[in-house]
N, C-alpha and C positions, 0 to 999 in steps of 0.2 A: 504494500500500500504506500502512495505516495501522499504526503499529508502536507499543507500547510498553512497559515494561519495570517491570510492579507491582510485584516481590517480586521475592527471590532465596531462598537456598537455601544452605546449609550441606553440605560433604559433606568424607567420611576418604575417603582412599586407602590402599594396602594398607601403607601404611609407617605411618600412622596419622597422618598428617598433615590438619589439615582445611586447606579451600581453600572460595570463597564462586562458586556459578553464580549468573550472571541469567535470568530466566525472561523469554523475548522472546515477546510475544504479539503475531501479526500478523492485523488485521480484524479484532480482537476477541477471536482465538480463540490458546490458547496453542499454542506452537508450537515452541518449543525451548528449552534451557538452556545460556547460551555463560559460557566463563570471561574475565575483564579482557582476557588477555593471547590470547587465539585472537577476538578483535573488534578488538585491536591487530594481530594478523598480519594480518586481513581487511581494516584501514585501510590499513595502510602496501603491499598490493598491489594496492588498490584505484587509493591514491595512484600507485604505480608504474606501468600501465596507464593514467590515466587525468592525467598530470604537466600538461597543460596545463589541467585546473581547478584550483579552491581548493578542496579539500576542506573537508565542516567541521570544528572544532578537536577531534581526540580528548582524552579529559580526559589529565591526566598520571600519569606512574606514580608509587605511592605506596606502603610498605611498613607491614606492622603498623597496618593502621587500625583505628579505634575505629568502635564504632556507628554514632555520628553522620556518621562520613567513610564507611562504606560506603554509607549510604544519599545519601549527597553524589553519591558514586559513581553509585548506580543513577539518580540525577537524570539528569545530565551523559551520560552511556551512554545514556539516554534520549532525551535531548534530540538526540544524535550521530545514532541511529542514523530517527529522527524525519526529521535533517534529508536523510539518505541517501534515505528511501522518498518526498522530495518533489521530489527532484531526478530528469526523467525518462530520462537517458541512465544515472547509478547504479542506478537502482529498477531497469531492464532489463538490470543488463550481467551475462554471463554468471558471471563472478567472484562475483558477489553471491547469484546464482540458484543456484549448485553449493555456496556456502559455506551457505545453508538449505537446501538438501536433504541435504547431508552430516552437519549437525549437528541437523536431525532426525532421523536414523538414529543417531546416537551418543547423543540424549539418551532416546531408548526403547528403547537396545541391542539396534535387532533387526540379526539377520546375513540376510545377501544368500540366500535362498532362495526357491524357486517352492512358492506358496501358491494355495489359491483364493479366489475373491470373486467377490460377484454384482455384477450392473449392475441397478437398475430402470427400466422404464419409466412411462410415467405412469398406465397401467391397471395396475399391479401385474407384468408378466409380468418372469420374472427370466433374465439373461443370465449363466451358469455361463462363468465365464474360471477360466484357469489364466495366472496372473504371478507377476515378481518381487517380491519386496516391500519392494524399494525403486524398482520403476518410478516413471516420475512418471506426473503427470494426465494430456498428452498422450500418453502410448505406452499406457495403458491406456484412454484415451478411443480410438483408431486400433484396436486390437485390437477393442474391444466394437462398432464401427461394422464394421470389417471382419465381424463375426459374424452382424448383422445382414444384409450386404452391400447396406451404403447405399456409393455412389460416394465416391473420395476426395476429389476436390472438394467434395464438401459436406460434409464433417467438420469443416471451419471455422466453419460456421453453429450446432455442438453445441458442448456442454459436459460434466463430470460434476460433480454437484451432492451435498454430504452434506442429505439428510431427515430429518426426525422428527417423525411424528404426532402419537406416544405425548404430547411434551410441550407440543403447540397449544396457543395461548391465542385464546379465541375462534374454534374451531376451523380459527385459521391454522396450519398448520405452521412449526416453524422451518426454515432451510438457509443454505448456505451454499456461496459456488463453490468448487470445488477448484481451487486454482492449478497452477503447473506447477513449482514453486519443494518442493512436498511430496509424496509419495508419499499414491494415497487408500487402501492398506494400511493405513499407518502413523494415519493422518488418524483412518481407521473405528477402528479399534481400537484406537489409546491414549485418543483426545483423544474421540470421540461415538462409544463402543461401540453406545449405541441406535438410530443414524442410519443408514438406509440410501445407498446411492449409485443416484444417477438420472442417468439421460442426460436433458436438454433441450435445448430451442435456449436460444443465448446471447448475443441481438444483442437489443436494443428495437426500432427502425425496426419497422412491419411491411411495410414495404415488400417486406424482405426474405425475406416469405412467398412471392412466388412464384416466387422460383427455388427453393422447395421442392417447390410442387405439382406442377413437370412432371417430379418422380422416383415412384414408387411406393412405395420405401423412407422417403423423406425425408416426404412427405405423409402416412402414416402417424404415423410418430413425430407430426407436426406436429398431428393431428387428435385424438391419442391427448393428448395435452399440453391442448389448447383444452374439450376433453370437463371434462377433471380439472380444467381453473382457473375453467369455471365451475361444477361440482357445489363448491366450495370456496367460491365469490363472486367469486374476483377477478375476472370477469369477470360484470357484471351484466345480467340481461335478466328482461324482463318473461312474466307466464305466458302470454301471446300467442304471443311470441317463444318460449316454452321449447316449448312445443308443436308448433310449428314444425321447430325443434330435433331434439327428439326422432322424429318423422316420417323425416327426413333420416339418422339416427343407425339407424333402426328399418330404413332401405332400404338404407345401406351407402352415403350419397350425400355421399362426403365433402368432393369441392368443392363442393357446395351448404351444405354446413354450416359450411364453413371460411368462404365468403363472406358468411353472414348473420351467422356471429361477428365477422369484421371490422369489422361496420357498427357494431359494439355499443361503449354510453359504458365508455368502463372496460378495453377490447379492449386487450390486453399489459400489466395494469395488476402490480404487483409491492405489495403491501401491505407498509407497515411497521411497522404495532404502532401506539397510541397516543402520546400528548404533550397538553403542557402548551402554549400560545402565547397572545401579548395578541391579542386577536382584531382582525382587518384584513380587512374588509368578508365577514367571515364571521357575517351577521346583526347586530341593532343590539342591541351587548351593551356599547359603551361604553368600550372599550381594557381590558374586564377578561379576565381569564386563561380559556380557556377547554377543554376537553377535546375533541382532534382526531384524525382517525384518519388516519394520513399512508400514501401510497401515491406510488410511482413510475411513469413510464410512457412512450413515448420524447416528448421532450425537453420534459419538464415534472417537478414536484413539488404533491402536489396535498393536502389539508387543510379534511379534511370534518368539519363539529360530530358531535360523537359523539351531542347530544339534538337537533339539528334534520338530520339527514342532507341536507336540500336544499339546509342552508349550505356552499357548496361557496369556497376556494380555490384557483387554481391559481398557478405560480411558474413562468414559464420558464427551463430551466434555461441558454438563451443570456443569459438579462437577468441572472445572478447573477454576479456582476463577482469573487469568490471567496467562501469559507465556510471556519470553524475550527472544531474542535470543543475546547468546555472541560470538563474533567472536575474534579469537586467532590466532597470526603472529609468526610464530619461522622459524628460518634461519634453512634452509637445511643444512647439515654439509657436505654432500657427497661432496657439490662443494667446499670442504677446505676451508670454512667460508666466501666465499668473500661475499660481499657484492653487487657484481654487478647482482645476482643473484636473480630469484623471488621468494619472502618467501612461504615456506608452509603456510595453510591457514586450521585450523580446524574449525569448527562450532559447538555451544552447542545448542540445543533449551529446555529448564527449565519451567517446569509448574508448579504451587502450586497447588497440587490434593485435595479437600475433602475426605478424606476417610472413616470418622467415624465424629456422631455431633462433632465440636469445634476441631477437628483432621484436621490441615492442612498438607502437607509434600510436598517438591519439589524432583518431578521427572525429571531427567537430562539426555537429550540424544543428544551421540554428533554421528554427522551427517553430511556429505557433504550438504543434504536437507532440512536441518535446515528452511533455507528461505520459500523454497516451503512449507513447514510441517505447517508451518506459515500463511502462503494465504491459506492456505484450511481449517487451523483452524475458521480466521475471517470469512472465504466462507461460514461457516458450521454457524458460528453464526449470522454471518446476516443474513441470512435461515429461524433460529429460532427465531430470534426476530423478523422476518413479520410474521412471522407463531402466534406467542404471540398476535401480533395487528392485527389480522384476515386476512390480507396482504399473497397475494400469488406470484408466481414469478413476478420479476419487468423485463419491455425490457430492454436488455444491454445498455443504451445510458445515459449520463448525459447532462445536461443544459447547452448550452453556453452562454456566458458572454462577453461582450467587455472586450479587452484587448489594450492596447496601448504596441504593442512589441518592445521592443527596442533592434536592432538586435548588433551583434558584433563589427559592425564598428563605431556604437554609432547614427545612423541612427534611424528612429521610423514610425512604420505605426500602425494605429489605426484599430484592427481586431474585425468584430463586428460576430453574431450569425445568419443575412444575408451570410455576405460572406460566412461562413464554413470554411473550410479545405482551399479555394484559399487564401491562403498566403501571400506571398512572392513575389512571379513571378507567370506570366502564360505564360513564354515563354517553350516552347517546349525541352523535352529533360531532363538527370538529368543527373548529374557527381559523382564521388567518390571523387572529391577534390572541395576546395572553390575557388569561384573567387576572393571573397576579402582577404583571408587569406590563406596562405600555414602551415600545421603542421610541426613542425621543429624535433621536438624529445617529445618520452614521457617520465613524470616525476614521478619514484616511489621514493619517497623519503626514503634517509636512515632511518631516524628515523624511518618509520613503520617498519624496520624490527624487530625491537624490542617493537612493541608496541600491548596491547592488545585492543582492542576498544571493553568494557564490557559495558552491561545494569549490575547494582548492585541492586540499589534502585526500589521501589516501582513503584515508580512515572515513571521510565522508562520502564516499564512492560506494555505490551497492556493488559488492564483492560476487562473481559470477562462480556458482557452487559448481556448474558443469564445464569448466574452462579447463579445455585441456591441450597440454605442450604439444608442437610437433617435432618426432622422432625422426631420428634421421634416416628409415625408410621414407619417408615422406618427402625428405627433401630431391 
């Protein structure tokens, strides 16, 4: 999980007291509002449970700060909670997993009621559930496969996915996976009301395609999926090939279709939006900067010229030994420098590549994607490291854990792995505002206008579990 913490937020409670929330945004996409002191209760039981690591250092408590120290604050909370989603027995443990799904429910005050929501598939057809809405991803993902009645052994091989057409660029769509850590209620409807929810599969390997074809439920979805990613591109084939295709498509012949899409360059390919990179044997341009169109695919990263498409890249993602991503603030000038203005925002994401034995080099590419390029990197190598331990896909769902929540108003209820998702309340109904707290104004502080929040060091690099040397057979 990539975590981190832009802005906070000013809010009165009913006494009229204000108090400052941080706005924790995870893979990019915002995701909750926690206060100083309930990220303090969530260390100090983390630390409790988990006494034989080092945690990393929470900042310290501080009373009556000024500007300049709340944003100090939201550094340091950042940095904390940064170093939580990099460590992988924290990032999973259920204590961590039940304190974000808890405190997404309390920051979009919805109460525990049965609602509806569709599921789509990849031809459009839409699955009518009736949930809670605060299930999480897996028990709404088990329900919408149960409806289908695909087998529950293969419900591990799916995922549910937020979509959105409406705001393609380059007639990609955007999405994003739904964890198990938030409810896809809460997900669709605060944070990308225009996005739909889709079931896909959620493995790279394609190996993994045939323990779908010998279900009828599962080779469906799977055919249904392969149709859509190449009428979109990602998967590219010639008008031979499409003809072919469609023949196949026209008879209903869908292992036949499913095996000639295999064979295809590009076959599981996940597009990521363009970038900026010095060019490395991506045509003779001379180490200058060049515009690439980055896509995923299982165990590679790959970086096609956006003006010669046959300049192609590729990057295995065993030979990248880790990668950081640096994010950079500079002041838009158009707006005559003021400062009331919200900063540009670049993104770098920097890999140290193997490329030859005892040959390391960092490849740098900046990216609005950065983040995402990121999650599908570790997607890619958790992957391979089950696949290393004979381990094949895992169900979407992690371990709950008691939690004692301590909610905003400084209140506390003890949420165990019985209860679930019922929270908070199970009174009926959900708001867009708080009862016990009103938001007053949001706080982008000055100082980030001018600040870069870089990984430099080593130690701030996600460490790649499945980076492995080349021997010198290889060379």
């Amino acid at each position: 999980m990539h975590f981190s913490i832009p802005d906070l937020q000013q809010f009165r409670d009913d006494n009229g007291l204000t108090y400052t929330g941080f706005n924790i945004h995870i893979d990019g996409f915002y995701h909750c509002t926690a206060r100083f002191k309930q990220m303090l209760s969530l260390h100090e039981q983390l630390q409790s449970q988990y006494s034989y690591f080092k945690l990393p250092q929470f900042p310290p408590k501080k009373f009556f700060l000024t500007s300049s120290q709340l944003e100090e604050r939201r550094i340091l909370l950042e940095k904390y909670i940064q170093l939580i989603g990099q460590n992988p027995v924290l990032a999973n443990s259920g204590i961590l997993m039940t304190f974000l799904l808890t405190a997404q429910q309390e920051s979009h005050n919805v109460k525990v009621h049965v609602v509806d929501i569709e599921i789509s598939l990849m031809n459009g057809y839409r699955i009518p559930l009736s949930v809670s809405s605060t299930d999480t991803s897996s028990t709404v993902l088990d329900i919408a496969c149960n409806y289908v009645n695909l087998p529950k052994d293969l419900t591990k091989y799916f995922s549910l996915f937020l979509f959105n057409w409406s705001c393609a660029k380059d007639g990609q769509p955007s999405f994003k996976k739904l964890e198990d850590f938030e409810s896809p209620y809460i997900s669709q409807k605060y944070v990308r009301p225009e996005d739909k929810i889709v079931l896909r599969k959620s493995y790279w390997d394609p190996c993994y395609d045939m323990d779908l074809v010998q279900d009828r439920v599962s080779i469906d979805l799977l055919y249904l999926q392969i149709i859509e990613d190449i009428d979109l591109g990602w998967i590219t084939a010639d008008s031979e090939t499409k003809v072919i295709l469609s023949s196949h498509e026209s008879k209903k012949q869908k292992r036949e279709y499913i095996e000639l899409a295999r064979s295809l360059r590009h076959y599981g390919r996940i597009p990521a939006g363009e970038g900026l990179t010095e060019a490395l044997n991506i045509g003779d341009m001379g180490g200058a900067l060049i515009n690439v169109r980055v896509s995923l695919a299982c165990k590679e990263l790959s970086l096609t010229s956006v003006t010669h498409p046959s300049h192609e890249q590729r990057y295995k993602v065993t030979r990248m030994r880790c990668w950081r991503i640096t994010t950079l603030h500079s002041l838009d000038h158009s707006h005559n420098g003021s400062l009331l203005e919200e900063p540009t925002k670049n993104f770098e994401l920097s890999f140290e590549y193997l490329i030859s034995k005892d040959n390391l080099i960092w490849v740098t590419l900046k990216t609005e994607n950065a983040i995402f390029i990121s999650v599908c990197l570790q997607s890619i190598v958790d992957e391979l490291m089950r696949q290393k331990n004979g381990e094949g896909p895992i169900s979407p769902r992690c371990k709950r854990a008691s939690l004692t929540y301590l909610r905003r108003d400084g209140s506390s209820q003890l949420i165990t792995p019985s209860s679930s998702s019922d929270t908070l309340s199970s009174i009926n109904g959900d708001s867009c505002t708080s009862g016990s707290s009103r938001e007053i104004f949001s706080v982008q502080k000055l100082t980030e206008k001018f600040a870069s929040v870089a990984f430099k060091t080593g130690k701030d690099c996600v460490e790649n579990n499945a980076f492995e040397a080349i021997g010198d057979e290889e060379l």
